[in-house]
N, C-alpha and C positions, 0 to 999 in steps of 0.2 A: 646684567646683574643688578638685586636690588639696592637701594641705596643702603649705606650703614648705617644706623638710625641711634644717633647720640642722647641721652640725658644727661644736661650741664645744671647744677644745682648751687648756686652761688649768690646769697646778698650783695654782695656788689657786681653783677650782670649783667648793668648797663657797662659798665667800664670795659668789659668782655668784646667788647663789639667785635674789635679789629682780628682777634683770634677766631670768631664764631664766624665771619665775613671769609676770613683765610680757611676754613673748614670748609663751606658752603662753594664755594670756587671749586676744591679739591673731591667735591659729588659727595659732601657725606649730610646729612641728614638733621640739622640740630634741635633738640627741645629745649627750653629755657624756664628754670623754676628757679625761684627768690628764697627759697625756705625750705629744713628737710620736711614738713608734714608734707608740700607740695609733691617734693620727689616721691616720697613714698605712695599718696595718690596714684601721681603718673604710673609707678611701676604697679600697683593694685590694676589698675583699668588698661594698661596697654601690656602687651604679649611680645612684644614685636622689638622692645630697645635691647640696642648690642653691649653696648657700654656705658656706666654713669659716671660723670666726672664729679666727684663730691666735694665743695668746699668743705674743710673739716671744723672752721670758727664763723657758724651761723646763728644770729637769736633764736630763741624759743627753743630749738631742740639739736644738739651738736652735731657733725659730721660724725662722730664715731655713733652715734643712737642712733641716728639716721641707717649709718654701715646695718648697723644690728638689725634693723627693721627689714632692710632690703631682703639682707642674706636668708630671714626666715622665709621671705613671699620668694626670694630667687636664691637657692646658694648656689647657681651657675652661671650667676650674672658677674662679667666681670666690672668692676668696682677701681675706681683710680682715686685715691686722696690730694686734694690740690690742700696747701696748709703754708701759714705765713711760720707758723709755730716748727721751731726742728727739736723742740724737746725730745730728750729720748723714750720717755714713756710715751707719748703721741705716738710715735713712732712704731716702740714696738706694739701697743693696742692694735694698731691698724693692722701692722705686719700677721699680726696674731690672731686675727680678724679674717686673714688670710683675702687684703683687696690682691688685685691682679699688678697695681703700681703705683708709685705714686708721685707727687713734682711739691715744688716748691715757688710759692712766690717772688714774684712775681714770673708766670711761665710762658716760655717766649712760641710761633705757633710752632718751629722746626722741633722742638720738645716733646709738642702735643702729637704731631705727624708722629714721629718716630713712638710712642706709645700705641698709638692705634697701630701703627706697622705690625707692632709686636703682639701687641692681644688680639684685634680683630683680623688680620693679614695671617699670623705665621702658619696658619696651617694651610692654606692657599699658599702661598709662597713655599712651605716647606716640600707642597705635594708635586708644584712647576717644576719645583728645582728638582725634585729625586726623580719623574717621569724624565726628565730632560736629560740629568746624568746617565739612569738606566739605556734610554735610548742610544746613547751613545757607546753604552758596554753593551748592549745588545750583539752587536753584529762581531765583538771581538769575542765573546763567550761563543758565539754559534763558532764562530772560525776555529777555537781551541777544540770545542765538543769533537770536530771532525777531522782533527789534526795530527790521530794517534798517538793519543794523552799514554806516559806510564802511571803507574801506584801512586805516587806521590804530587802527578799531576792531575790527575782525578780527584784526587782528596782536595788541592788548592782548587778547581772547578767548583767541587759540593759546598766549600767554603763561600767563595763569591756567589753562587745562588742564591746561602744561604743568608746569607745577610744583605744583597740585594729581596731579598722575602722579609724580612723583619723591617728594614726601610720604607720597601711599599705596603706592608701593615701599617707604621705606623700614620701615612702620607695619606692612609684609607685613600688610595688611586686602584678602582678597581677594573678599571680599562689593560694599568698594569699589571696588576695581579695575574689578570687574563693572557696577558702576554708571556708573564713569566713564567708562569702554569705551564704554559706547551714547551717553552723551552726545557724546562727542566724534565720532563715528558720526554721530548728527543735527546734531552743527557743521557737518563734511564736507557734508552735504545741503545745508544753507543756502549754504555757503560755494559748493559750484559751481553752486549756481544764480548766487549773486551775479557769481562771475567768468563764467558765461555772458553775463548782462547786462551787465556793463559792459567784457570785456575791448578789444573794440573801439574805445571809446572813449580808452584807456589807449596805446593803441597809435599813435594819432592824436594823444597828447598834448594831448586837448581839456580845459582845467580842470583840476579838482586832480586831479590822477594821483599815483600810486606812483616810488616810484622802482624803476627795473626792470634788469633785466639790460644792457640796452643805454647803460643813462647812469649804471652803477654805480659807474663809475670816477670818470667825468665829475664828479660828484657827492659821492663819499664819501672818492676816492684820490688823486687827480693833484691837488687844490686843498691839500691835506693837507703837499702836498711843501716843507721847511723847508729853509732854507742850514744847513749842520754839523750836522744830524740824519735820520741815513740813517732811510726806511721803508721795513720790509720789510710786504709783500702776500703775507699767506702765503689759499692757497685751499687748503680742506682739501676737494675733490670729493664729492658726498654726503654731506656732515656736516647733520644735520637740527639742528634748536632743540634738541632734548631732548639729541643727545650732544655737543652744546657746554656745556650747564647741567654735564652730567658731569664733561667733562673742566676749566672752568672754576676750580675751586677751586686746582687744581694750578697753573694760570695766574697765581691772583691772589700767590700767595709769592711770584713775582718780577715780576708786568710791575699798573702801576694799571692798571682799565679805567676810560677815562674818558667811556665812552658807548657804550650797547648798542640796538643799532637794526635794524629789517629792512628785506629789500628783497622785490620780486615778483621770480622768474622768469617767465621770458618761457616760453610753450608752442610746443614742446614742452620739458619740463623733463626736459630731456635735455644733457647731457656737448656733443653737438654743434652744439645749436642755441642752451645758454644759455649755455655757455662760451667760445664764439667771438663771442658778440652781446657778453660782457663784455671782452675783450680787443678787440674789433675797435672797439666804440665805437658798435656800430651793431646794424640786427636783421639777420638771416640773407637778408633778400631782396634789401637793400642790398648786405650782403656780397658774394653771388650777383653783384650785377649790378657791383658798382665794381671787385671783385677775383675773377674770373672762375675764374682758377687757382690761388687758394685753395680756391676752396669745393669741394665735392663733396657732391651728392645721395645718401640713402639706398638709393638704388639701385645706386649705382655702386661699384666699385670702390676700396678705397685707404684710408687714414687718413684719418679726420675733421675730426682738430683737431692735422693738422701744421705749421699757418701761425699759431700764435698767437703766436709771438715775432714773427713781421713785421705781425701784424695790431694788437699792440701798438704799436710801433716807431712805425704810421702815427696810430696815434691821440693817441700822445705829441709826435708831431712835428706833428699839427691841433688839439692842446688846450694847451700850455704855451707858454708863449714861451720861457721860456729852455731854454738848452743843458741832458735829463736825461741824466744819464748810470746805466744800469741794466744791470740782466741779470734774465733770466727762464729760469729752471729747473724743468724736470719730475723729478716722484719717482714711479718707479713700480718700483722694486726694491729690493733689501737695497744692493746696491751704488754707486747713486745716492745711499740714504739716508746713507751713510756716509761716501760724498762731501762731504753737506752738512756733514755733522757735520762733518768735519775741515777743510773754506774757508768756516762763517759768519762767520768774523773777517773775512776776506779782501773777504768782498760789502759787510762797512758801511764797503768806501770808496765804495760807491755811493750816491749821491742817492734810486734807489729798487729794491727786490729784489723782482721776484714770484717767489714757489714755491707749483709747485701739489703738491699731495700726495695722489698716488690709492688708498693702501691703503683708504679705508671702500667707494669704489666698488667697488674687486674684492673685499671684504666680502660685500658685499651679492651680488652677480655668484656667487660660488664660494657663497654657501649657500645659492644655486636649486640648484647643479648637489653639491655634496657632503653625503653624508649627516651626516658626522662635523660638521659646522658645523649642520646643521639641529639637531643637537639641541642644540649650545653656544650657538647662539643662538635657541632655539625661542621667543623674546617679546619683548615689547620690551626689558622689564627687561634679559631675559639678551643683547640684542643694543648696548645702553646698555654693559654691564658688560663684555662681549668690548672694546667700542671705547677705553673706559678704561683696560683690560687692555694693550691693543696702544701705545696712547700714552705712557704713562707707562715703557714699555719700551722703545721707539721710538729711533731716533739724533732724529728731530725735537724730540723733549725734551730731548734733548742740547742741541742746539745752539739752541735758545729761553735753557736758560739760560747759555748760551756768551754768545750773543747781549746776555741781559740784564744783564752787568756792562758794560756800555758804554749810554751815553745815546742807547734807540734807540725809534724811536715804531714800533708796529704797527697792522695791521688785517687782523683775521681774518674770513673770510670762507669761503662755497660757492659752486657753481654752482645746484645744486638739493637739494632733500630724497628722501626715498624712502616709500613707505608699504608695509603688509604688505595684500596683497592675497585676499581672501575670494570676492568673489562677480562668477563668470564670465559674457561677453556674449558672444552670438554674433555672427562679423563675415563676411560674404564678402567676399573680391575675387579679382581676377586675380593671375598669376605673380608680377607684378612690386610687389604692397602686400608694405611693408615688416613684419617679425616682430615690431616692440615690440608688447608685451605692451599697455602701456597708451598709446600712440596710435598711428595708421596714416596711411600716404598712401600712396592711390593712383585705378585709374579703378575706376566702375562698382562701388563698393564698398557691399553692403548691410549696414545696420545697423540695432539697437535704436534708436531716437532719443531716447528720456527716458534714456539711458545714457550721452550723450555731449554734446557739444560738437564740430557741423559747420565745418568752414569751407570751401564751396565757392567763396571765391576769396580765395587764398592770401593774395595781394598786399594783401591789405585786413589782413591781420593781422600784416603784415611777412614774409612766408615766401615760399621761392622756390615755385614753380611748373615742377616737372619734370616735368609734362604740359598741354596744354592744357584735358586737363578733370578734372585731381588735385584732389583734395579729401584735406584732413586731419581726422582725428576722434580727438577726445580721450576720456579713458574719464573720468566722475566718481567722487567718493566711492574705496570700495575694489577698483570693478572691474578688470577684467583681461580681454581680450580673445583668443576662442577659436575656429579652425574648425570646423567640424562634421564634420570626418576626424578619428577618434580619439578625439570631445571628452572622456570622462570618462580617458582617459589622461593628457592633455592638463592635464584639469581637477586631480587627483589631485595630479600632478607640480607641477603654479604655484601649486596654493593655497598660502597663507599663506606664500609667499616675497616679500621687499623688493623692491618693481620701481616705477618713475621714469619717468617723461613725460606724465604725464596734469595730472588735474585734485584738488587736494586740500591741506590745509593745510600737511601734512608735507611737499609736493612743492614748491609754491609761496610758502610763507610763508619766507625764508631769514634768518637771523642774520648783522650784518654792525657787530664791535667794534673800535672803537677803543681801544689799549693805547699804555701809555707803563713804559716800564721805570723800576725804583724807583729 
């Protein structure tokens, strides 16, 4: 490894000896200048220094002019203030200057170690240490994976994944990554075997079931509801585990969470079939049959999920007893968003607010189809970090913290996850089988069968039935479903883009918290 290569800037620098001697022992690198013009030189003509130690009471031009100088030729160099002075405005300048640290004279060398530890080390150190913990959860994850995990042990699994992946992003260990990558790979295999076997079951509410798209509310929202404490239901569409962990921290400054839980989507884990099953109260075949002209099949013509405010309305009016009084709002533009921003005060006279918020859906949706986003968000990392990006810029952050100087409870929540898609299945059907990618319905449809999850009768899995002999098939793991017109065009085009309705952790496992403003 190369050496660290220090800049020490200090008029009295002779006196320095015995620290710069203790440095030079411990392999690090030293430069010595008398004067900030000098330092500023050195940092003009070398590319190369890690860290500058700045006296901040030097003639001719001070440690803080000095700082100022640096930070325009480097603002990512870090900067340590050494200073006899503890005035507080010194102080906060420098702070505010934003050096990396700073000490006081006289500084002893166990001071100066433990500084470099910390600026030059900690990302070496932080990436040994999380490579070295993960390897050790390595082989007790594998052991669970294949342990015959239930519901709620598969969720704790997606959990520790998930945040051993935010860990080794931040540790950038991409040896790890690699590692983890497959593991979470063979979760996915386990996992949709598991939801093979027992989805059924789940669906029929036999024994201990999940809770699922269709009793989410039932369950986690309408019981929730408080006299003089409005909840808003905010649904953020597509929001997986992982870019709730993201955007999370920005959350907890203003709202507590007082319980973080998931739920299953229902299949298909689709916008249509789990978002209406969540608003309606019900699964999609019910829907189909009690509310005829709401529903509308994949084939047909028209908007999907235009009846969710009255599919609500019926469900509030067969689950609460008392009078609620609410409203339910779609965001799917700049100018709806800024609508909200501007009447969140106005909704907490309500009893209860849903807003759904479709910007991660058409995220996902726009970087299958544009280039310029394939590569902003070419991983998970960078599709985590775009989401973060979008949020905290968002009117919806606006108006959360609008929201949260009033005494207001929330629950954050999705319809489904999305996963990035790798390895392609060949499917026939007729005209009329539907284009997702990762499930189909329709007749006479040939397919891989270790690829999928059949259901050749709908109604047993809560799903309408828009033919007498339709069959749905789910894709598992990472696949993606292709015909054989064009297939490697086809194929080219959909790899490794986010796509939703199948079978897979990221699809099915959803985050669903409860917040209370501080």
């Amino acid at each position: 490894m190369d050496k660290i290569k220090i800049l020490w800037a200090d008029d009295e620098i002779d006196l320095l000896k015995p620290q710069l001697m203790f440095l030079e022992k411990r392999g690090y690198n030293v430069i010595t200048v008398s004067n900030g013009y000098d330092a500023i030189e050195e940092c003009e003509e070398s590319n190369d220094i890690d860290v500058v130690f700045l006296d901040e009471s030097m003639p001719g031009i001070t440690g803080l002019e000095t700082l100022a100088k640096i930070n325009e030729l480097n603002p990512n160099l870090p900067i340590v203030m050494i200073t006899k002075n503890e005035a507080e405005n010194v102080m906060e300048e420098a702070i505010g200057a934003q050096i990396a640290d700073y000490l006081i004279k006289p500084v002893n060398p166990n001071q100066i170690l433990l500084t470099l530890k910390k600026i030059v080390d900690s990302k070496r150190l932080v990436k040994e240490s999380t490579a070295s913990s993960y390897q050790q959860e390595f082989r007790k994850i594998l052991m669970e994976i294949n342990s015959g995990l239930d519901f709620s042990e598969w969720a704790d699994i997606y959990r520790k994944i998930i945040s051993w992946e935010l860990k080794i992003d931040s540790s950038n260990s991409t040896e790890m990554a690699d590692i983890l990558s497959m593991q979470k790979s063979e979760a996915n295999a386990e996992f949709s075997k598991f939801v093979v076997k027992n989805y059924q079951g789940w669906i029929d509410e036999d024994g201990d079931v999940p809770i699922m798209s269709h009793n989410l509310m039932r369950r986690k929202v309408l019981p929730e509801l408080k006299d003089n404490v409005p909840t808003i239901m905010l649904l953020l569409d597509n929001l997986r585990y992982d870019q709730w962990k993201i955007i999370e921290p920005a959350i907890r400054d203003i709202f507590r969470i007082e319980e973080e839980e998931f739920f299953y989507s229902i299949l298909p884990t689709t916008t249509q079939y789990s978002r209406n099953a969540i608003f309606a109260g019900m699964l999609p075949g019910e829907i189909a049959k009690r509310y005829p002209n709401w529903w509308l099949n994949d084939h047909e013509k028209g908007g999907k999920n235009m009846h969710e405010h009255d599919l609500l309305a019926e469900q509030i009016k067969r689950t609460v007893r008392k009078e609620v009084k609410f409203d339910y709002l779609k965001i799917t533009n700049a100018q709806s968003g800024q609508k909200l921003q501007d009447n969140i005060l106005n909704y907490l006279n309500n009893d209860l607010t849903v807003i759904v918020y479709n910007f991660i859906d058409m995220l996902s949706h726009a970087r299958t189809e544009m280039e310029v986003l394939k590569e902003l968000a070419s991983d998970e990392t960078a599709y985590r970090s775009l989401t973060l990006s979008w949020f905290e810029n968002s009117p919806l952050w606006t108006a959360l913290q609008k929201a949260a100087e009033r005494d207001v409870q929330m629950v954050i929540t999705t319809d489904h996850g999305t996963i990035r898609v790798n390895q392609p299945s060949k499917v026939v059907g007729d005209r009329d089988t539907t284009t997702n990618l990762r499930y189909k319905v329709g007749r006479n449809l040939n397919y891989d069968r270790k690829d999928v999850l059949d259901i050749k009768d709908p109604q047993k899995a809560g799903l309408p039935r828009p033919n007498v002999s339709s069959t749905f098939i789910f894709a598992k793991e990472d696949k993606f479903f292709l015909y054989p017109n064009n297939y490697n065009h086809y194929h080219n085009y959909y790899k490794n883009t986010f796509q939703h309705g199948g079978i897979s952790l990221e699809e099915i496992i959803c985050p669903v918290i409860k917040l209370r403003s501080k």
